[in-house]
MARRO-435399 format. One record per atom (N, C-alpha, C): residue number from 1; residue in one letter; atom name; z, y, x. Coordinates in nm, 3 decimals, always signed. Example, Ala and Ser with C-alpha at 12.3 -4.5 7.8 and 13.67 -1.06 7.14 Angstrom:
2
R,nr,rest,atom,w,v,u
R,1,A,N,+0.780,-0.569,+1.319
R,1,A,CA,+0.780,-0.450,+1.230
R,1,A,C,+0.780,-0.330,+1.320
R,2,S,N,+0.708,-0.225,+1.285
R,2,S,CA,+0.714,-0.106,+1.367
R,2,S,C,+0.787,+0.003,+1.290
//
This chain:
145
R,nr,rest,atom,w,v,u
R,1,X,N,+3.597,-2.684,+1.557
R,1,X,CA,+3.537,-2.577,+1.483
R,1,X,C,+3.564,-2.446,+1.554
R,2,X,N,+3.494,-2.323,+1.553
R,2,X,CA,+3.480,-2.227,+1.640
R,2,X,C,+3.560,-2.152,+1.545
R,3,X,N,+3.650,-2.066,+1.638
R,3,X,CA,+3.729,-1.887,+1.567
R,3,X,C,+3.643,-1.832,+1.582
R,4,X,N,+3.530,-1.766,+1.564
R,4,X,CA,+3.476,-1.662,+1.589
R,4,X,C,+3.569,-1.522,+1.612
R,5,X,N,+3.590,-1.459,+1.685
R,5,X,CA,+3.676,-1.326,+1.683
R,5,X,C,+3.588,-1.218,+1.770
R,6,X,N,+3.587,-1.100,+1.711
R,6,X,CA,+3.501,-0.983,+1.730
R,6,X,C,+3.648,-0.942,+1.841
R,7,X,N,+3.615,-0.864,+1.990
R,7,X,CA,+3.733,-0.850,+2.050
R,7,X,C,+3.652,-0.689,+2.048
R,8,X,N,+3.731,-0.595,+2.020
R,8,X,CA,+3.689,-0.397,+2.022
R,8,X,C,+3.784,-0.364,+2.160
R,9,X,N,+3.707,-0.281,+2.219
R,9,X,CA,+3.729,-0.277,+2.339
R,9,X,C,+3.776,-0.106,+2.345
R,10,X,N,+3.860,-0.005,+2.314
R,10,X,CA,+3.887,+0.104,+2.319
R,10,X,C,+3.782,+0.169,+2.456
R,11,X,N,+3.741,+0.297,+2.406
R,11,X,CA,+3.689,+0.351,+2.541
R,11,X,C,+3.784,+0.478,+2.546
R,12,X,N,+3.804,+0.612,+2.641
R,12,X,CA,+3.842,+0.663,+2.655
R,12,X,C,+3.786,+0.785,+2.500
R,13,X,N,+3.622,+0.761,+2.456
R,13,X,CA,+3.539,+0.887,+2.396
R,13,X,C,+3.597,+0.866,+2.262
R,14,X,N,+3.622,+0.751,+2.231
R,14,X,CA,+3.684,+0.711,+2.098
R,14,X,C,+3.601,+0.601,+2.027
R,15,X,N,+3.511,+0.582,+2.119
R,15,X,CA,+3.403,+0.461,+2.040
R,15,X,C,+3.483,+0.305,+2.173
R,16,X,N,+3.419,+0.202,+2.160
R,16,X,CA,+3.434,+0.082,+2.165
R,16,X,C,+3.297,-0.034,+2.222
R,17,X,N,+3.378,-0.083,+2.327
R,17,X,CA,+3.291,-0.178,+2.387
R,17,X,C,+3.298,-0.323,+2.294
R,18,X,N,+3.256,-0.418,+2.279
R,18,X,CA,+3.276,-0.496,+2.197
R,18,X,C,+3.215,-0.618,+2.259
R,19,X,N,+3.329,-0.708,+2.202
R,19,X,CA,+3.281,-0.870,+2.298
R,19,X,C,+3.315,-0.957,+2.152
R,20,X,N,+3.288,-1.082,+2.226
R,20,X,CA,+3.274,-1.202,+2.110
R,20,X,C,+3.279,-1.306,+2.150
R,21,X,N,+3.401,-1.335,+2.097
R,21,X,CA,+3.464,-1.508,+2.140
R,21,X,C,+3.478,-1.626,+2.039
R,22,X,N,+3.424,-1.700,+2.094
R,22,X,CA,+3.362,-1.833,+1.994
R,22,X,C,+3.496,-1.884,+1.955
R,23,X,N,+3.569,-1.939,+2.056
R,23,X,CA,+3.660,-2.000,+2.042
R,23,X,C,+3.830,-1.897,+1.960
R,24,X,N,+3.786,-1.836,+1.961
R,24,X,CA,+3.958,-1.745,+1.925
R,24,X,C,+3.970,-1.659,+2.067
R,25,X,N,+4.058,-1.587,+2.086
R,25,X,CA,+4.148,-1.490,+2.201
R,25,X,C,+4.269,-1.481,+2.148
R,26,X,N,+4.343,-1.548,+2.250
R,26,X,CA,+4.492,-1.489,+2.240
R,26,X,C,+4.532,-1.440,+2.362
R,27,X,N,+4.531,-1.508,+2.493
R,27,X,CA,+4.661,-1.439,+2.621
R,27,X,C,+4.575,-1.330,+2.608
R,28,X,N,+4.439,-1.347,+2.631
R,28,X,CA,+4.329,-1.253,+2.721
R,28,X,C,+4.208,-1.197,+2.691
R,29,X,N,+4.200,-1.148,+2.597
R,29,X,CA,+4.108,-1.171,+2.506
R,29,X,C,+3.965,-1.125,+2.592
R,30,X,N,+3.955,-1.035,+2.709
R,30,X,CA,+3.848,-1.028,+2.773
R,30,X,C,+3.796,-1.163,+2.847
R,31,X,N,+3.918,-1.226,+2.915
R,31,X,CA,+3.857,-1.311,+2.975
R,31,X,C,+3.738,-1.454,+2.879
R,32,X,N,+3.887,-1.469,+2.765
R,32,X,CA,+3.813,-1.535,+2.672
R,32,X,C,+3.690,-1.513,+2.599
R,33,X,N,+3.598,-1.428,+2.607
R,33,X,CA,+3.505,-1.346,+2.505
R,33,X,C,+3.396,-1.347,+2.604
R,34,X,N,+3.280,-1.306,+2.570
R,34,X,CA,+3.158,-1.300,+2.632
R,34,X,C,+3.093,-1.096,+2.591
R,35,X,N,+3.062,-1.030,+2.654
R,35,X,CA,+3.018,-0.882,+2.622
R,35,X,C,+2.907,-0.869,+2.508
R,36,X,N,+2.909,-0.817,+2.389
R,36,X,CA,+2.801,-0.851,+2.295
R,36,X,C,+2.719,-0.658,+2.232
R,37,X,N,+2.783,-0.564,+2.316
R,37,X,CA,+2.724,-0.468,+2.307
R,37,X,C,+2.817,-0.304,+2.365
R,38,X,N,+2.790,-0.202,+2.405
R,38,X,CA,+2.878,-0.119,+2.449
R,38,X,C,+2.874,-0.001,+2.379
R,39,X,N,+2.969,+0.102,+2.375
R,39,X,CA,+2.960,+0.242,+2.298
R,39,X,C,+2.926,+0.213,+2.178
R,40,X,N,+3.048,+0.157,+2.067
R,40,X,CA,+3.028,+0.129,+1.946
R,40,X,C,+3.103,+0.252,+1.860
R,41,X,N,+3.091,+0.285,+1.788
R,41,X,CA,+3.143,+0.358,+1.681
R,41,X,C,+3.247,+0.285,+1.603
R,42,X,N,+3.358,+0.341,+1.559
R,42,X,CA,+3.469,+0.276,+1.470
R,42,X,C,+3.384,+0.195,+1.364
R,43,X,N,+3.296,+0.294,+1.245
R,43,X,CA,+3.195,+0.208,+1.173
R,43,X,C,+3.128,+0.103,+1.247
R,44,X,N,+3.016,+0.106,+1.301
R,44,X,CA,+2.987,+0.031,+1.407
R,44,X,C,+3.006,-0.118,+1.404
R,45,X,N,+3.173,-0.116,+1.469
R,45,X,CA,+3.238,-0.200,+1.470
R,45,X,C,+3.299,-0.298,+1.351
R,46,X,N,+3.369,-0.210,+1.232
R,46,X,CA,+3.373,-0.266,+1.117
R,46,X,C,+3.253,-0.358,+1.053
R,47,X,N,+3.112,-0.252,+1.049
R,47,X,CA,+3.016,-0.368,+0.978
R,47,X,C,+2.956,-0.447,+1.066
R,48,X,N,+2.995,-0.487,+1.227
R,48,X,CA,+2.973,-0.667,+1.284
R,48,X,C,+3.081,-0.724,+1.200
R,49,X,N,+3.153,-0.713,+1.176
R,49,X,CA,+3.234,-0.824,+1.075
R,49,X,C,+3.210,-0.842,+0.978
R,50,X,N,+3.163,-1.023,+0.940
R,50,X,CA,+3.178,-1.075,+0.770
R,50,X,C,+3.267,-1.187,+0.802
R,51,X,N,+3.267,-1.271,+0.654
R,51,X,CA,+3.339,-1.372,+0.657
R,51,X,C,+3.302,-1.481,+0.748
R,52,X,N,+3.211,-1.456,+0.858
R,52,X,CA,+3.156,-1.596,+0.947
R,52,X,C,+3.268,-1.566,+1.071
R,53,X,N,+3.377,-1.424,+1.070
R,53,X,CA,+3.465,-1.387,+1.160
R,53,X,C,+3.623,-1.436,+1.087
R,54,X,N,+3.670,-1.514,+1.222
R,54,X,CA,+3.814,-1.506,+1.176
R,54,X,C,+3.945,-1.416,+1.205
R,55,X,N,+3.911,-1.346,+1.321
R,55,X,CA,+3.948,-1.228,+1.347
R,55,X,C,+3.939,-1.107,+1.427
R,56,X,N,+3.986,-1.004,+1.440
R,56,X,CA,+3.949,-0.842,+1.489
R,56,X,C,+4.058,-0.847,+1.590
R,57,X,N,+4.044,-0.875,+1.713
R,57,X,CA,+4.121,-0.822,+1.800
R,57,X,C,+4.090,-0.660,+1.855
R,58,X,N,+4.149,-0.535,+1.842
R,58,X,CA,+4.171,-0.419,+1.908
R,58,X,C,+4.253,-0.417,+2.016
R,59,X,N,+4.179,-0.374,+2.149
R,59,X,CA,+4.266,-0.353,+2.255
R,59,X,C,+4.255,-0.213,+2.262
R,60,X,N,+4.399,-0.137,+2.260
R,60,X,CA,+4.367,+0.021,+2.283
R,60,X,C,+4.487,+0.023,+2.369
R,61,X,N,+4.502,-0.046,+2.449
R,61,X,CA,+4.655,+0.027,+2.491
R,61,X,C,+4.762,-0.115,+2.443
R,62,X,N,+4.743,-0.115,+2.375
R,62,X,CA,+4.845,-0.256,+2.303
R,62,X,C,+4.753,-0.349,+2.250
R,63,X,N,+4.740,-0.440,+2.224
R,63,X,CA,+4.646,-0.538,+2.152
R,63,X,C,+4.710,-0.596,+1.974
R,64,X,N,+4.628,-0.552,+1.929
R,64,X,CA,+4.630,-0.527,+1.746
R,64,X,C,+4.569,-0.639,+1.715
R,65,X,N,+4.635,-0.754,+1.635
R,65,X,CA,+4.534,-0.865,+1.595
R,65,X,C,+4.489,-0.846,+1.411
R,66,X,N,+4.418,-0.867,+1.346
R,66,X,CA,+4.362,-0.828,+1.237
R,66,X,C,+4.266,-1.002,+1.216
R,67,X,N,+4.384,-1.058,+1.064
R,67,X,CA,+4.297,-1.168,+1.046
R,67,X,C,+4.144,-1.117,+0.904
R,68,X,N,+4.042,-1.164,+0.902
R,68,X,CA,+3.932,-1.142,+0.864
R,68,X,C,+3.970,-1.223,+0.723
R,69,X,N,+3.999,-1.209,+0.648
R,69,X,CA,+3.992,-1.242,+0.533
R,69,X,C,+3.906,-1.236,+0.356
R,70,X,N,+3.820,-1.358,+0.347
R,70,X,CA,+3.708,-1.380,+0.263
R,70,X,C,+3.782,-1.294,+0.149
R,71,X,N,+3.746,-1.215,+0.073
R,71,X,CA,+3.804,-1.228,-0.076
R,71,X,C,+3.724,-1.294,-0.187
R,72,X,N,+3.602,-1.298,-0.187
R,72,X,CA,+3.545,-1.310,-0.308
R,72,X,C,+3.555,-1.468,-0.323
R,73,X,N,+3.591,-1.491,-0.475
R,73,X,CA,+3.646,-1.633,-0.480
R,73,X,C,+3.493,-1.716,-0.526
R,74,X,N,+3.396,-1.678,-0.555
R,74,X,CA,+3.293,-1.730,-0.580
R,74,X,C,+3.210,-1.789,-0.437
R,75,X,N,+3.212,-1.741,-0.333
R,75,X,CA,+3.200,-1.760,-0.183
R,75,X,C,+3.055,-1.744,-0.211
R,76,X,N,+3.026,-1.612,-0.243
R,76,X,CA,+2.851,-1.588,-0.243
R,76,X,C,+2.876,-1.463,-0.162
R,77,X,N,+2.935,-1.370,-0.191
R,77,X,CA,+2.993,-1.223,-0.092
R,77,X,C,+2.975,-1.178,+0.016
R,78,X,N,+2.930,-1.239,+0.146
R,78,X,CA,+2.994,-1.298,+0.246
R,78,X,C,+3.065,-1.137,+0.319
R,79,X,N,+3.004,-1.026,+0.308
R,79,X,CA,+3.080,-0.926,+0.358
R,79,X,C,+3.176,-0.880,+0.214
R,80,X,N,+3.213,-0.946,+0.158
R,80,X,CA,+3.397,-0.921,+0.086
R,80,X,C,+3.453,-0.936,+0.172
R,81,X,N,+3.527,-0.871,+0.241
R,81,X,CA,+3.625,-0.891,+0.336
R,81,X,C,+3.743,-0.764,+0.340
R,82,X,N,+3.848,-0.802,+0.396
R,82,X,CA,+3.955,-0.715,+0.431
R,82,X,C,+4.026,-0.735,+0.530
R,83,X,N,+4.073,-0.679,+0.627
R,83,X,CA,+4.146,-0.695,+0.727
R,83,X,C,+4.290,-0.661,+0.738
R,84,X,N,+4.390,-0.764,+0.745
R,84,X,CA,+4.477,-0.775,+0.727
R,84,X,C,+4.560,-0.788,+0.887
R,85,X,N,+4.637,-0.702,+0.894
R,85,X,CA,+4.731,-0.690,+1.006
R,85,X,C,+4.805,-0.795,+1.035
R,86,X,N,+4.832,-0.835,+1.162
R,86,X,CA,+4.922,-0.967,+1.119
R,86,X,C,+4.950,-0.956,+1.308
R,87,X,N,+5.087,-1.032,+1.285
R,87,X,CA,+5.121,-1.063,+1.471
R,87,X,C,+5.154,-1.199,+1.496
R,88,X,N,+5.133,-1.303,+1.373
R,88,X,CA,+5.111,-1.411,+1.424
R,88,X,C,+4.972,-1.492,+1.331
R,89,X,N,+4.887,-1.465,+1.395
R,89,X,CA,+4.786,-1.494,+1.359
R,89,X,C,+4.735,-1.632,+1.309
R,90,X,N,+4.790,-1.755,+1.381
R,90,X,CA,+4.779,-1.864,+1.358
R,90,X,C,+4.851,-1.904,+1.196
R,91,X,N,+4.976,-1.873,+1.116
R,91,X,CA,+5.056,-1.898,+1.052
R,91,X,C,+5.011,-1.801,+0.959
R,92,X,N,+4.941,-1.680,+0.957
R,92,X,CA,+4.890,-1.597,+0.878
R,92,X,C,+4.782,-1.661,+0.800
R,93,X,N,+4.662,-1.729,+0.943
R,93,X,CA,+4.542,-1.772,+0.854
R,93,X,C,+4.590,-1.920,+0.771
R,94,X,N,+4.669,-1.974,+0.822
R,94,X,CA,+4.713,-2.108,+0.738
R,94,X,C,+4.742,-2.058,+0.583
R,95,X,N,+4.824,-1.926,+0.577
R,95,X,CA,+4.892,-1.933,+0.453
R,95,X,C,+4.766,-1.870,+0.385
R,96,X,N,+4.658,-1.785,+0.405
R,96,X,CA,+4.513,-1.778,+0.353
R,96,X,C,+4.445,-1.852,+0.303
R,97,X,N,+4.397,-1.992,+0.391
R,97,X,CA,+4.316,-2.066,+0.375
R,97,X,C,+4.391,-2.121,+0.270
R,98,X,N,+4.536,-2.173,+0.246
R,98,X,CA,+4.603,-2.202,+0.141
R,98,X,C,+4.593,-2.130,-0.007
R,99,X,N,+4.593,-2.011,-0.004
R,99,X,CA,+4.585,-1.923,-0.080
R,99,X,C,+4.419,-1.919,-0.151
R,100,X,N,+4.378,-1.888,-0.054
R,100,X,CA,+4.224,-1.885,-0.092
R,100,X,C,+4.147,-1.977,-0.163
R,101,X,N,+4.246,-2.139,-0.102
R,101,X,CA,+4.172,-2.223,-0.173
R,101,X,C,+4.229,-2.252,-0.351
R,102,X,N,+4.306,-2.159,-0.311
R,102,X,CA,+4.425,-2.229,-0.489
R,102,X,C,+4.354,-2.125,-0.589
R,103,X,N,+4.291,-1.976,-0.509
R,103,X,CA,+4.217,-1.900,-0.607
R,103,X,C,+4.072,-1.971,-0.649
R,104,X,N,+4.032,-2.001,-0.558
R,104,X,CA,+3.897,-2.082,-0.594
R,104,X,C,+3.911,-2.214,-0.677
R,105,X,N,+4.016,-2.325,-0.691
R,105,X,CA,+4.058,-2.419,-0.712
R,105,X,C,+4.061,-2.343,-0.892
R,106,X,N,+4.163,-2.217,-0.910
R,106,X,CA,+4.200,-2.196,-1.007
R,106,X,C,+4.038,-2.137,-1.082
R,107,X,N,+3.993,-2.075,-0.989
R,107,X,CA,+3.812,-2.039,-1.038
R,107,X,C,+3.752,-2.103,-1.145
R,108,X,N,+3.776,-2.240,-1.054
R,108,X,CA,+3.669,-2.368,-1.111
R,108,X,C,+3.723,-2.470,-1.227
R,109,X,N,+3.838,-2.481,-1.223
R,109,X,CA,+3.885,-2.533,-1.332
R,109,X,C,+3.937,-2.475,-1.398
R,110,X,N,+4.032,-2.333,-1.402
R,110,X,CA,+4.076,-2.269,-1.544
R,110,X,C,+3.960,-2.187,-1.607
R,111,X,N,+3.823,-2.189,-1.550
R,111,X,CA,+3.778,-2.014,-1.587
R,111,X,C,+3.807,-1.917,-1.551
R,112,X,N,+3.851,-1.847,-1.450
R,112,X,CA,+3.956,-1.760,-1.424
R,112,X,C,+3.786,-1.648,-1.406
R,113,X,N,+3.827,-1.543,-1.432
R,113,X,CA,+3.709,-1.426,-1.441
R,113,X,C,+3.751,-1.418,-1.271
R,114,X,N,+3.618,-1.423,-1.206
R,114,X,CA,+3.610,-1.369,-1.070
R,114,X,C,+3.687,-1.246,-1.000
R,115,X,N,+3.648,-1.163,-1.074
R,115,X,CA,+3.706,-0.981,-1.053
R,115,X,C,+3.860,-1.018,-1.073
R,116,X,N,+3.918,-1.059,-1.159
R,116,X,CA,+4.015,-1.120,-1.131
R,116,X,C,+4.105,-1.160,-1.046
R,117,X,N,+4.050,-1.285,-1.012
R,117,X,CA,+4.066,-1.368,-0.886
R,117,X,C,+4.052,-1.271,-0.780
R,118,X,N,+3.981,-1.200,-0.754
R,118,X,CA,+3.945,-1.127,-0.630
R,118,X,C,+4.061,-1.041,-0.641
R,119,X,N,+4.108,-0.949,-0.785
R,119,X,CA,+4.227,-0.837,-0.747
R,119,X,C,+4.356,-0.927,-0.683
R,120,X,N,+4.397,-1.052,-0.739
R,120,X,CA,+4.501,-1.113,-0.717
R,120,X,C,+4.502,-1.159,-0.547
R,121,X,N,+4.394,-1.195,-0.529
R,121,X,CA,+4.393,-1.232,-0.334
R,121,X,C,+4.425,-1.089,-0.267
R,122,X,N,+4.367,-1.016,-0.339
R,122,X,CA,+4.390,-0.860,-0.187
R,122,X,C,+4.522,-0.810,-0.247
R,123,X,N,+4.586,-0.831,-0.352
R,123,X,CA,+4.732,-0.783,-0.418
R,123,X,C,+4.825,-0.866,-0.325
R,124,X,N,+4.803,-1.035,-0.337
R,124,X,CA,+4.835,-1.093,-0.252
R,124,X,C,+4.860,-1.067,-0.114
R,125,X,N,+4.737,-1.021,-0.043
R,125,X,CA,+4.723,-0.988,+0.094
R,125,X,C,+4.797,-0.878,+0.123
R,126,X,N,+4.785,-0.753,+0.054
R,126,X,CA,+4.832,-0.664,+0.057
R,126,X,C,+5.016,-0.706,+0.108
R,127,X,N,+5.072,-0.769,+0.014
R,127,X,CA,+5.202,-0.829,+0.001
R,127,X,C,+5.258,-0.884,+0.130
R,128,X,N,+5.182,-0.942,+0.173
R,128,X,CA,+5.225,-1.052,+0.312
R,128,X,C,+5.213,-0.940,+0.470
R,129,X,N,+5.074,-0.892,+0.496
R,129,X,CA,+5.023,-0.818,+0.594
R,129,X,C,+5.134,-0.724,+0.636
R,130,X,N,+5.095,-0.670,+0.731
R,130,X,CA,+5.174,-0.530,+0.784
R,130,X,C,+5.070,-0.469,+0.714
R,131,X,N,+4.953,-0.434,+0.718
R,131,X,CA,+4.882,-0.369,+0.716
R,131,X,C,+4.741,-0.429,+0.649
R,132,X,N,+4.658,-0.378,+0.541
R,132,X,CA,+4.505,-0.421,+0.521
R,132,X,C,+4.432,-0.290,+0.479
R,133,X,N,+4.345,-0.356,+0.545
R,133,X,CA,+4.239,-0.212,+0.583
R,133,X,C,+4.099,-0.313,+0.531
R,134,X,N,+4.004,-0.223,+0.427
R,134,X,CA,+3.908,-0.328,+0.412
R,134,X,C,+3.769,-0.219,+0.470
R,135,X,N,+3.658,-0.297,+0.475
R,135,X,CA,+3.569,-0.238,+0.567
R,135,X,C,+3.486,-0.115,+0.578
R,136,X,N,+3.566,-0.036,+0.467
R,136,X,CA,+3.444,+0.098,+0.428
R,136,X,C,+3.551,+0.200,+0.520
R,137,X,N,+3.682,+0.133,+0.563
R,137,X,CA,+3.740,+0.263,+0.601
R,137,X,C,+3.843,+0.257,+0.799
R,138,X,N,+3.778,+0.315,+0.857
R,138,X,CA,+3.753,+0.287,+0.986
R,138,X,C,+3.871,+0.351,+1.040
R,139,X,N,+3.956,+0.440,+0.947
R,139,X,CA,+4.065,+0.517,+1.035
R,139,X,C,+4.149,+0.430,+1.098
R,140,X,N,+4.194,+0.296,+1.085
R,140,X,CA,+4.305,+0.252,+1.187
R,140,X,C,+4.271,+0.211,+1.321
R,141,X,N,+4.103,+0.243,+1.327
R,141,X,CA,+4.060,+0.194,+1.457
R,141,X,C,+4.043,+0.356,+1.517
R,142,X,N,+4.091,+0.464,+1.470
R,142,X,CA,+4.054,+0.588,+1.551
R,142,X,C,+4.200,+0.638,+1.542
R,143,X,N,+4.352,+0.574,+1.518
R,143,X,CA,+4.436,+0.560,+1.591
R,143,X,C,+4.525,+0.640,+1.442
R,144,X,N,+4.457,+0.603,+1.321
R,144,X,CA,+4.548,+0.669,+1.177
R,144,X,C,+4.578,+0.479,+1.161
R,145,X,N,+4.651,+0.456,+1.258
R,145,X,CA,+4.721,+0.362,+1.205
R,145,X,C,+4.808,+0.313,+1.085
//
């Protein structure tokens, strides 16, 4: 099954080259990735990502990994998303997909009101992450980390 990962490419102007790797990026993320457009805007960049992404690699100087995380427990949403900071990425999305599925699990058999379900996953997320940033707000990619 494919990682999809959006890789943002820092430019010097403050906008972003941007590539796209099927498989995931970890050592390298240029080499791994294919070029999918240049001179992106922080926005820009945020809305190529929905839930068909598993994560946001930023290279500015240091490389920032950001797992892509679905919120909406109904899985109709597909841009519900939030981006959650994380430095081990592999062990991050495990404890998600875990998570995610016990909100949806709890969806379908208790009744659980959606809006609900949805505050408890990003309360959740919030909890675990270094950091979540969800997609209307672009400052940690223009260096308000």
């Amino acid at each position: 099954m494919g990682r999809r990962t959006l890789v943002a490419v820092a430019r010097p102007d403050g906008r972003y080259d941007c590539r796209l790797a099927h498989w995931g990026a970890d050592a390298d993320p240029i080499a791994q990735s294919r070029p999918l457009g240049n001179d992106w805007t922080p926005a820009a960049v945020l809305a190529a990502i929905d839930a068909t992404h598993e994560q946001l690699v930023v290279l500015d100087g240091s490389v920032r990994t950001y797992a892509v995380c679905w919120l909406d427990p109904t899985l109709s949403a597909i841009d519900d998303i939030a981006l959650a900071r994380t430095a081990d990425p592999e062990s991050f999305r495990q404890w998600w997909v875990d998570r995610k599925d016990a909100a949806c699990r709890a969806l379908d058999s208790e009744g659980c009101d959606p809006a609900a379900v949805r505050r408890a996953l990003l309360a959740s997320l919030r909890n675990r992450a270094s950091s979540v940033h969800c997609p209307d707000d672009a400052s940690f990619l223009r260096g308000d980390r």
